[in-house]
C-alpha positions in Angstrom: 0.0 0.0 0.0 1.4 2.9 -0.9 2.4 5.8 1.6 -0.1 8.4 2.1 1.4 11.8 0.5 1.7 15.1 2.7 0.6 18.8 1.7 3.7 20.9 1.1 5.2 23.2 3.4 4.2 26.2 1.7 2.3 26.7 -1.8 2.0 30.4 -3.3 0.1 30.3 -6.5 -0.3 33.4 -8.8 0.4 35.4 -5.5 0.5 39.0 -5.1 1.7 40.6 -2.1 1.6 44.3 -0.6 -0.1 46.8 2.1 -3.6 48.3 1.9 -3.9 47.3 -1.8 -0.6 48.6 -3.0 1.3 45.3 -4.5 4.8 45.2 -3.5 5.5 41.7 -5.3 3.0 40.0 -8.2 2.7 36.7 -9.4 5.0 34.8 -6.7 4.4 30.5 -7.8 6.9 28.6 -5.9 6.4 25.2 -3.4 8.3 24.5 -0.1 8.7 21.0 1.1 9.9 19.8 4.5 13.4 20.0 6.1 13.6 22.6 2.7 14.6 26.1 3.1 14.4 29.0 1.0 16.6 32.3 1.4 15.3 35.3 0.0 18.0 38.0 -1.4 17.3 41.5 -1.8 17.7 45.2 -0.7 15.5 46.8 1.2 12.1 47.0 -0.2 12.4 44.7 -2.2 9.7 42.4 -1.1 11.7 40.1 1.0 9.4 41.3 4.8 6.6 41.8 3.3 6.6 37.8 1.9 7.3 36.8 5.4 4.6 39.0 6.7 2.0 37.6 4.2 3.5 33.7 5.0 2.4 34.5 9.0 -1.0 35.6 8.3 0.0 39.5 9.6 -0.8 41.0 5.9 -3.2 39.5 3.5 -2.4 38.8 0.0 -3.9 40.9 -2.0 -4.5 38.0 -5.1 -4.2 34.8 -5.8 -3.3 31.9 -3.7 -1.2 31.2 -0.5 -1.6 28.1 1.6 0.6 27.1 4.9 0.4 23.2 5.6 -2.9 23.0 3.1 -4.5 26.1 5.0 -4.5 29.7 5.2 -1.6 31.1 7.6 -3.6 32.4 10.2 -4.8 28.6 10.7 -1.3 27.4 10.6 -0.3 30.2 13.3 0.4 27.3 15.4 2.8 25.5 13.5 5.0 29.2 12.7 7.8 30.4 14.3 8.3 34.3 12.9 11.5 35.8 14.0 10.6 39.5 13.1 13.3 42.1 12.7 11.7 44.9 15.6 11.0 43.5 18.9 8.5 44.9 21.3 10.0 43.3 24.1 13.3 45.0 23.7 11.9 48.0 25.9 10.1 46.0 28.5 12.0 46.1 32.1 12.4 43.7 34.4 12.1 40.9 31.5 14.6 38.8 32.1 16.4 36.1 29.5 14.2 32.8 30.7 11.6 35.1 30.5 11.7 36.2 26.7 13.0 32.8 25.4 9.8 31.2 27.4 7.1 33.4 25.3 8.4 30.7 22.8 6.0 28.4 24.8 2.7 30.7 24.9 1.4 29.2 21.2 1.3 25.4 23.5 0.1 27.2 26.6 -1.5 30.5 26.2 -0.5 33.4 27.3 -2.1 32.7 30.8 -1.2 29.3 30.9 1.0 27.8 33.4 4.8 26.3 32.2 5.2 22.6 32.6 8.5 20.8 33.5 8.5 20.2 29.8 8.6 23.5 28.4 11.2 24.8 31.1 13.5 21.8 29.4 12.4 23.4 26.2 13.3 26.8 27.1 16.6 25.4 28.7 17.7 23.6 25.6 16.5 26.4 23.1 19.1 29.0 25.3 22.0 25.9 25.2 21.6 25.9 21.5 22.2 29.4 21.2 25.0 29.8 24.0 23.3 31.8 26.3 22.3 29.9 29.1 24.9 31.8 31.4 22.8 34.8 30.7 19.3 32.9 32.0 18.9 35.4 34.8 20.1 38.5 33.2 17.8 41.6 32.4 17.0 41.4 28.7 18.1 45.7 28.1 21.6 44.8 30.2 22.8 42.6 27.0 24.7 43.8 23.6 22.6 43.6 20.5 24.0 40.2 19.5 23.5 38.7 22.6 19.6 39.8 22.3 19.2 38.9 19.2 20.4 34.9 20.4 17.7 35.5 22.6 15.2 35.9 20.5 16.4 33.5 18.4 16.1 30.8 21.4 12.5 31.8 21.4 11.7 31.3 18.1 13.5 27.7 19.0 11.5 27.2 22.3 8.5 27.0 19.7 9.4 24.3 18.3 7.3 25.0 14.9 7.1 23.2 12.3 8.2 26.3 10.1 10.6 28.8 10.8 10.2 32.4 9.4 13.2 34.4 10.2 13.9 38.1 9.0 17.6 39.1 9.3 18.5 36.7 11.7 21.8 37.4 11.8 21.6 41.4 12.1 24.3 42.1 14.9 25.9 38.3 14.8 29.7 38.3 15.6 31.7 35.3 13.6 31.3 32.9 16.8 27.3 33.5 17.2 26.9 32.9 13.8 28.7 29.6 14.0 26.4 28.7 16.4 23.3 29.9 14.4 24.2 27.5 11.1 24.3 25.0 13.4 21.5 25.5 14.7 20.1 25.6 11.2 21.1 22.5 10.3 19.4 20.9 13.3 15.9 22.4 12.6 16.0 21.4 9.2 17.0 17.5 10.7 14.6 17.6 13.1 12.6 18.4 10.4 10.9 22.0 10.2 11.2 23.9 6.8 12.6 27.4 6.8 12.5 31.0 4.9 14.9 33.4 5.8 15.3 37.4 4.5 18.7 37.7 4.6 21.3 40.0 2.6 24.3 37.0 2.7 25.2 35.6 -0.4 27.0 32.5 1.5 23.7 32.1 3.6 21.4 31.9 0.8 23.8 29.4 -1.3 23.4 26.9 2.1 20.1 27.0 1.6 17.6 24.4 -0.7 16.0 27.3 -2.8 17.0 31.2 -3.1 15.1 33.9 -4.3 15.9 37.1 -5.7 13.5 39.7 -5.1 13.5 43.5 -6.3 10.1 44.2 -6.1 9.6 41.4 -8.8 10.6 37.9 -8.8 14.1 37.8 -10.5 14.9 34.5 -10.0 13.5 31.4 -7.9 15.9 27.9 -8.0 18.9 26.3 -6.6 21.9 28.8 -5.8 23.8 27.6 -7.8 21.7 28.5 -10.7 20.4 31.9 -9.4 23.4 33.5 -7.6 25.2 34.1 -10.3 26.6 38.0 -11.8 24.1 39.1 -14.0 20.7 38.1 -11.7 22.8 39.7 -8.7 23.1 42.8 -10.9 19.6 43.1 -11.7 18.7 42.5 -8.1 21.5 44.8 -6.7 22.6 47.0 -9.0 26.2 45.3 -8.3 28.3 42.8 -10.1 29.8 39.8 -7.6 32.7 37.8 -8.2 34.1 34.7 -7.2 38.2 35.0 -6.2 41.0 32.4 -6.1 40.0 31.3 -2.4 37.2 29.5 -1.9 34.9 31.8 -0.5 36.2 35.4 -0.8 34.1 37.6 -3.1 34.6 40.8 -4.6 32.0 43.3 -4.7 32.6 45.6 -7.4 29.6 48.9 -8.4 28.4 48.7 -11.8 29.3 52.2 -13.3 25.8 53.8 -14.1 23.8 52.1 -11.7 22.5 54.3 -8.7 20.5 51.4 -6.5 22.9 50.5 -3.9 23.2 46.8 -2.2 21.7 47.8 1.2 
């Protein structure tokens, strides 16, 4: 008997996406499958937020059609972890770390619902993951911008979603925390969540199953390998990118005449 087959991850048909009817991005078509992941390259404005926005249910689209785990995404809410790029908790005293990385838990619990010894392991493991479980006790404001941003994305991880939606998740990163974010990565996608990421890093995007190059249009949708090449990156960016003799080292180089800056 054969198996029985699973909706994908994510199916945008014909989609257009924007704010109060003003289309930002038209006629998006691309399918994302589990333990898949799909970077999406850009400046800003291009169209990169306002796709994540649209796959967690915050904006509609405006046409066609966009399904999360064969529903609309406000139903699969549940199943999303969004990692947004402005965090309202940022300016909240006395939060402490525990205490941001546990809202991770309210989608299982509710916001008024009481933490089990399970989700305290959760929230445990999510900071270990990160490297900041020697900051547990520590008042969210007191840490650097990288450290906060580990935190937040330990709560994203205390979800344990089935998809990850993460917007510049390595804004404020050091070498070492990012180390520990690819990792971390690689686990999710084992474990076996699908994820979309907005990010502007060429190596990033390569790692990942699918990129896509936004500029307020779809300018390419495939494989890096295929899309991340000169000429798409110079109609996303207005630059030129090449490869040097070391294994990854590129040089970035303006294209005379152009006047829209990689951002």
């Amino acid at each position: 008997m054969a198996e029985p087959t699973t909706s994908p991850v994510i199916t945008a048909s014909a989609l257009s996406i924007g704010y109060k009817g003003e289309t930002v991005v038209s006629d998006l078509e691309f399918v994302l499958e589990k333990r898949q992941s799909l970077a999406l390259i850009g400046t800003n404005g291009s169209g990169k937020s306002t796709l994540l926005k649209t796959l967690v249910g915050l904006i509609p689209p405006i046409a066609g059609s966009l399904t999360i785990f064969g529903e609309v995404p406000q139903q699969a809410a549940r199943r999303t972890a969004y990692l947004s790029q402005f965090h309202s908790t940022a300016f909240i005293l006395p939060l402490r770390v525990f205490d941001v990385v546990s809202m991770g838990r309210y989608a299982a619990r509710g916001l008024t619902g009481r933490l089990n010894g399970e989700d305290h392991d959760i929230v445990s493991d999510s900071m270990r993951r990160m490297d900041i479980g020697n900051l547990r006790d520590k008042p969210l404001r007191s840490l650097s911008g990288g450290q906060q941003q580990r935190v937040y994305i330990a709560q994203a991880l205390a979800r344990q979603a089935d998809l990850l939606i993460l917007d510049e998740p390595t804004a404020g990163l050091d070498a070492g925390a990012r180390e520990i974010y690819q990792q971390m990565l690689r686990d999710e996608l084992c474990r076996g969540a699908s994820i979309v990421i907005a990010t502007h890093d060429i190596q990033e995007a390569m790692d990942c199953t699918y990129t896509m190059l936004l500029a307020r249009k779809v300018i390419a949708f495939g494989r890096g390998e295929k899309v991340i090449t000169p000429e798409l990156l110079l109609a996303t960016f207005g630059i030129t990118i090449t490869t040097g003799k070391k294994a990854g080292i590129a040089v970035v180089e303006r294209e005379h005449g152009h006047d829209h800056p990689c951002q």
